[in-house]
C-alpha positions in Angstrom: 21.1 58.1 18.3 23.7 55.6 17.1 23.6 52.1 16.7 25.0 50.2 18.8 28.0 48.5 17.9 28.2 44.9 18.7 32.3 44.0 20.0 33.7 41.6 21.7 32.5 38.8 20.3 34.4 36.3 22.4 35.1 35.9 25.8 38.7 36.5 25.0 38.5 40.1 24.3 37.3 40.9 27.4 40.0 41.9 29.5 39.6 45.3 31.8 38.0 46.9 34.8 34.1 47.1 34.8 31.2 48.2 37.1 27.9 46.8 37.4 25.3 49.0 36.4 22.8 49.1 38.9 19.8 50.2 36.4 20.0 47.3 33.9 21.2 44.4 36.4 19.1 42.5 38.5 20.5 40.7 41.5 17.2 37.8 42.7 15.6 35.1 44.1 13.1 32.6 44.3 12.1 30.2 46.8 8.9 27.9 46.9 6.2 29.3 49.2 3.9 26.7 50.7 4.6 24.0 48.8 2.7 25.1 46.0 3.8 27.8 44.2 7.2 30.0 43.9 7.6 33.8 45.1 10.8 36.2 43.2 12.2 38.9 44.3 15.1 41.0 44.1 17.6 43.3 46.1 17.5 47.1 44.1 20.5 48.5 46.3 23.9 46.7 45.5 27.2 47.4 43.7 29.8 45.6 42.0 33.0 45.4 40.2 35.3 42.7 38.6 38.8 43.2 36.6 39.0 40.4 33.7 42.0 38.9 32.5 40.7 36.8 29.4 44.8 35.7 28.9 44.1 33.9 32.6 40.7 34.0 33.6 42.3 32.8 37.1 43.2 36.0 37.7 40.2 37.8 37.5 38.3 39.1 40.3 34.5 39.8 41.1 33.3 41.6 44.4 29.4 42.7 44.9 27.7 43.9 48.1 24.6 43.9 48.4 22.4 45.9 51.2 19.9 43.5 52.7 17.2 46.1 53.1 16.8 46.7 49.7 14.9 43.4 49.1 12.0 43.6 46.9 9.1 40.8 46.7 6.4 43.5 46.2 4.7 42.7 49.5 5.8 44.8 51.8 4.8 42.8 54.9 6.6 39.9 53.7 9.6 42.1 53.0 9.3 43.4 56.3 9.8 39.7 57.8 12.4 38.6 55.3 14.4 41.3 57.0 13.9 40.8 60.1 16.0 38.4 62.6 13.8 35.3 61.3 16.1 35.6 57.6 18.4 38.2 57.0 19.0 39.9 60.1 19.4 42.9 58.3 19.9 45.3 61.6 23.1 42.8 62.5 24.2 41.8 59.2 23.8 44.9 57.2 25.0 43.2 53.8 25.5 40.5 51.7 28.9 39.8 49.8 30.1 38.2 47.2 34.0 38.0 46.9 35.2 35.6 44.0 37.8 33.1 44.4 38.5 31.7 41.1 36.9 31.7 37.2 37.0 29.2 34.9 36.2 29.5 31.5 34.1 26.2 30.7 32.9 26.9 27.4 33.3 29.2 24.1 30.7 32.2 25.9 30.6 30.6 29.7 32.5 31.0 32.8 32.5 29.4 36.4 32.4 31.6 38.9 33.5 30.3 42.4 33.6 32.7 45.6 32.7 33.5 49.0 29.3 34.1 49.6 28.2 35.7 53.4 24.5 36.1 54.4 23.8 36.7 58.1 27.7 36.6 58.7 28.0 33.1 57.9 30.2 32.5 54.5 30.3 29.4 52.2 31.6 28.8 48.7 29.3 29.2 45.8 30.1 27.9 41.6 27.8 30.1 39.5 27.7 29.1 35.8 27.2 32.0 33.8 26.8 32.7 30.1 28.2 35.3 27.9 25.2 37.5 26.3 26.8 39.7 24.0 28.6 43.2 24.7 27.6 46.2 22.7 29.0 50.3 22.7 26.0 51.8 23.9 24.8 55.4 22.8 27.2 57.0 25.2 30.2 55.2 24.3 30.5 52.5 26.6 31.5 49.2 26.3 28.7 47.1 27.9 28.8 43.6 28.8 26.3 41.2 29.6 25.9 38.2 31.5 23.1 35.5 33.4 23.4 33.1 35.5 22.1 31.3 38.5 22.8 29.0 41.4 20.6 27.2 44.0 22.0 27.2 47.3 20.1 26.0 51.0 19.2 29.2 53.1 19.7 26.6 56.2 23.7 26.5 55.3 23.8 30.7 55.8 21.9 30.2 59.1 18.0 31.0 57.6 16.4 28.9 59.2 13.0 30.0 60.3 9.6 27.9 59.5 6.3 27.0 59.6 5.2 23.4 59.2 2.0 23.1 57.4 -1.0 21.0 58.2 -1.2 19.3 54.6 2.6 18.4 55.4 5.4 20.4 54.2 6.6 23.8 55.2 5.8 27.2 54.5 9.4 27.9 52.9 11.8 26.0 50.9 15.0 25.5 52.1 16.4 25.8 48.6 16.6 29.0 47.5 17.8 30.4 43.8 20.0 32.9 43.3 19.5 34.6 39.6 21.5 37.1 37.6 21.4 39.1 35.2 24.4 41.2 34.6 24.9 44.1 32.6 28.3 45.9 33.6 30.5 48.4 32.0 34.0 48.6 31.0 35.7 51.2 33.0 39.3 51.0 31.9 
């Protein structure tokens, strides 16, 4: 086996066509559960793909779908719920997309990455900072990129919003919601 070698170094030399790869990202969540403490979880089923222009970062693109049955908070009856009609829907609204609208390059290794997010058929804009992590040729040859980042967004403005009030006040789920992750994608052309 080889070692890896470490290139880019910069944001700037970025530029191409890559894929997410599915085994080494992770696409999650967390959300306070009564009050108290936080569950995370995680869709496993998704794809992605984004063409970089590191001349113009405004004229690179990102797309990811996610398939809402795939999510993963290792219970299964709460998975069962979370996709039912009370959140996600999933029957009815199948997937969840991500279409970017514009990337902004705010610092030496971090972007802005503003799209169109659609849960449950209902589509706001998201920013999600991210941060540069490195890229590296892996042992097969590929260019590899990395990237994490993370946005909270309300799961009351994509129509999500079931509840339970508690008797010790409060609710049994948070209305903010954080999105996490952590990309590793490769260059394709």
């Amino acid at each position: 086996m080889t070692n890896p070698t470490i290139t880019p170094a910069t944001l700037t030399d970025l530029s191409g066509t890559y894929v997410l790869d599915p085994a080494h990202t992770r696409i999650g969540f967390v959300a306070r559960h009564a009050m108290v403490t936080k569950v995370r979880g995680q869709f496993n089923d998704f794809e992605g793909s984004g063409v970089v222009d590191a001349s113009d970062f405004t004229k690179s693109t990102v797309t990811v779908t996610i398939q809402a049955a795939s999510i993963d908070t290792r219970n299964e009856q709460r998975d069962g719920h979370l996709r039912s009609n009370d959140f996600l829907a999933m029957e009815e609204y199948p997937q969840i997309t991500f279409t970017s609208t514009g990337i902004q390059q705010t610092g030496p290794t971090s972007v802005e990455l503003t799209g169109e997010l659609t849960v449950r058929g209902v589509t706001n804009t998201v920013t999600i900072p991210f941060e540069f992590e490195g890229a590296a040729t892996d042992p097969f040859g590929n260019l590899r990129v990395g990237f994490e980042g993370s946005v909270v967004i309300n799961r009351k403005d994509y129509g999500v919003t079931w509840n339970v009030a508690l008797e010790t006040g409060g609710v049994l789920v948070s209305d903010k919601v954080t999105l996490e992750f952590e990309v590793s994608a490769i260059k394709t052309a």
